[in-house]
C-alpha positions in Angstrom: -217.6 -135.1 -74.1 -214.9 -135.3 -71.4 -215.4 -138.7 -69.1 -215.7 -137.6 -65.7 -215.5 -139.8 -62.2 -217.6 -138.7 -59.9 -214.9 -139.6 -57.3 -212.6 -137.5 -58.6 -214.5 -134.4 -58.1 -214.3 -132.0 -55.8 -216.8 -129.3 -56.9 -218.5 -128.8 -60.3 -219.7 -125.0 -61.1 -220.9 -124.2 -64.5 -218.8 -126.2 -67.3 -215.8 -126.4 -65.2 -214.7 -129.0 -62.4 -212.5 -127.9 -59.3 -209.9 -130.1 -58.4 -207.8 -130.9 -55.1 -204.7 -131.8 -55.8 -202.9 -134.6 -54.5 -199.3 -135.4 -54.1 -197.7 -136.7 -56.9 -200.7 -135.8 -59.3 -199.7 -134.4 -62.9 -201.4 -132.5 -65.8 -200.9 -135.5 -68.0 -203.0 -137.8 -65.2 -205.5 -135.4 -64.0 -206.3 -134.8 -68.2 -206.2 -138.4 -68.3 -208.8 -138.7 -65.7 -211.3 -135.6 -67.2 -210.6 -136.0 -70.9 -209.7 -139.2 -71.3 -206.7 -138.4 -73.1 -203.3 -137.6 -71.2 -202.5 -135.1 -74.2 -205.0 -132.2 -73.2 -202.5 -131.5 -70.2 -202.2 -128.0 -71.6 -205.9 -127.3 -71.2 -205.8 -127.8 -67.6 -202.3 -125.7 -67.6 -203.9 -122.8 -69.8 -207.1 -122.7 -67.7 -205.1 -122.5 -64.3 -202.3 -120.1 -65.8 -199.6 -122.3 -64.9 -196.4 -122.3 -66.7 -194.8 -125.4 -66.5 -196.6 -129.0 -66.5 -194.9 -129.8 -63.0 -195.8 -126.6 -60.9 -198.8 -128.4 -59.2 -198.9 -128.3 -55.6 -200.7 -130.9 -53.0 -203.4 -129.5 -52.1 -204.1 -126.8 -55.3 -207.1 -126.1 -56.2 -207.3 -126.9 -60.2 -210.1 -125.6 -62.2 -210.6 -128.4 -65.1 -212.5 -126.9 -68.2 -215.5 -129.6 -69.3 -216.0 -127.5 -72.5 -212.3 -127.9 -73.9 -213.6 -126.2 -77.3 -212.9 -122.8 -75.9 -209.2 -123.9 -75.3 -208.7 -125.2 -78.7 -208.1 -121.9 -80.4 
């Protein structure tokens, strides 16, 4: 089960979390953060359809997946 601060989020729907993000944030920190584990950057890419790990925006809204089973196939 992901490890998730509650002053990190912005909204929580369902199993996912929504994320603002800030500048200078990465996928490898914001997985960090959820997952506990700075490897599962690519979830957070997949679930957003972003194509590279450093096309994050300030301000983006990130939808992080709490149930990171469905990513793994």
């Amino acid at each position: 089960m992901p490890i998730i601060r509650p002053n990190q989020l912005t909204e929580i729907h369902d199993s996912d979390v929504y994320h603002k993000v800030k500048h200078g944030e990465r996928l490898d920190y914001l997985a960090e953060i959820y997952y506990n584990d700075a490897s599962l950057w690519w979830v957070i890419a997949k679930a957003n359809s972003l194509l590279f790990c450093y096309d994050l925006v300030t301000d983006q809204q990130l939808r992080i997946p709490l149930d990171i089973l469905v990513f793994s196939t």
